[in-house]
C-alpha positions in Angstrom: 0.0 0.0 0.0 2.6 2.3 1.0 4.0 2.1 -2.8 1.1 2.5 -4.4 1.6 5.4 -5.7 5.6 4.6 -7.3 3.6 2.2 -9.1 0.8 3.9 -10.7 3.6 6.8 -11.9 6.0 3.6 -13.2 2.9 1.5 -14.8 2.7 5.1 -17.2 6.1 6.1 -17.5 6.3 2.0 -19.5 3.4 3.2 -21.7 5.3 6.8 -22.4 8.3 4.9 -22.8 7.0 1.8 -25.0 5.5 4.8 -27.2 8.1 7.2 -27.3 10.9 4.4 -28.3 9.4 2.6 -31.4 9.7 6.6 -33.2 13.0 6.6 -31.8 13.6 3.6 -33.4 12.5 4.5 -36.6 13.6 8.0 -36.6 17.4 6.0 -36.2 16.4 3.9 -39.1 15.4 7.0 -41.5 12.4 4.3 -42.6 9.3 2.8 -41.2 10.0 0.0 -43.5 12.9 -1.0 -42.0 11.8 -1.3 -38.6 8.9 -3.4 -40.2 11.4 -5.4 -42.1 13.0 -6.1 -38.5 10.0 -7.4 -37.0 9.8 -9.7 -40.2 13.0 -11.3 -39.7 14.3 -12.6 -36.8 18.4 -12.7 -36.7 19.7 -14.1 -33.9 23.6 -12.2 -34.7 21.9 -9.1 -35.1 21.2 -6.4 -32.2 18.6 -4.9 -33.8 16.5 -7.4 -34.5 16.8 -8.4 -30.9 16.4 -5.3 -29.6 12.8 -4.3 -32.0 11.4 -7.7 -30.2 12.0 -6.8 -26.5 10.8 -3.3 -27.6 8.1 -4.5 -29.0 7.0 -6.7 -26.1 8.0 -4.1 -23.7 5.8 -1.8 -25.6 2.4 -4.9 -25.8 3.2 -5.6 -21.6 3.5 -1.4 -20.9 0.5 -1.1 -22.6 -1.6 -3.6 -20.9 -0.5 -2.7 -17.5 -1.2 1.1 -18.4 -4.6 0.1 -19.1 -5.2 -2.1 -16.4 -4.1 1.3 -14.4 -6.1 3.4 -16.1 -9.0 0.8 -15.7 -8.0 1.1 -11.5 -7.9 4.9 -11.4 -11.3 4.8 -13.3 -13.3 2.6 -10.6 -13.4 -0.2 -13.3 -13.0 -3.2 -10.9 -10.9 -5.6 -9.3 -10.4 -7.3 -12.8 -7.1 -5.1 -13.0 -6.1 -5.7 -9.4 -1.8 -7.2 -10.1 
């Protein structure tokens, strides 16, 4: 209870951050094609591709806990209660 709060502020700063990163992404790889061509294929050797599918699931698991916050904050139910 005490870090309730910490939280709430953290559960939004993943959302902010799973949003703001993907443009960063792109914006470093001048194309949205490319970053879509990265999610297409996976390589192993290849930091990039690694790093646009922990972004990416960072961004789906940010999202879902943001929402489950919001849901909380709204009165929505216990549903969201983790």
């Amino acid at each position: 209870p005490a870090d309730r709060s910490a939280v709430r502020i953290g559960r939004y700063l993943a959302l902010a951050g799973g949003v703001i990163s993907p443009a960063l992404l792109v914006a470093d790889l001048y194309t949205p094609e490319r970053f879509f061509n990265m999610l297409r294929i996976f390589r192993r050797t290849s930091a990039m591709s690694i790093g646009v599918y922990i972004l990416t699931a960072f961004g789906v698991f940010g999202g879902l806990a943001a929402a489950a916050q919001l849901a909380l904050d709204l009165g929505a139910g216990a549903w969201a209660v983790w």
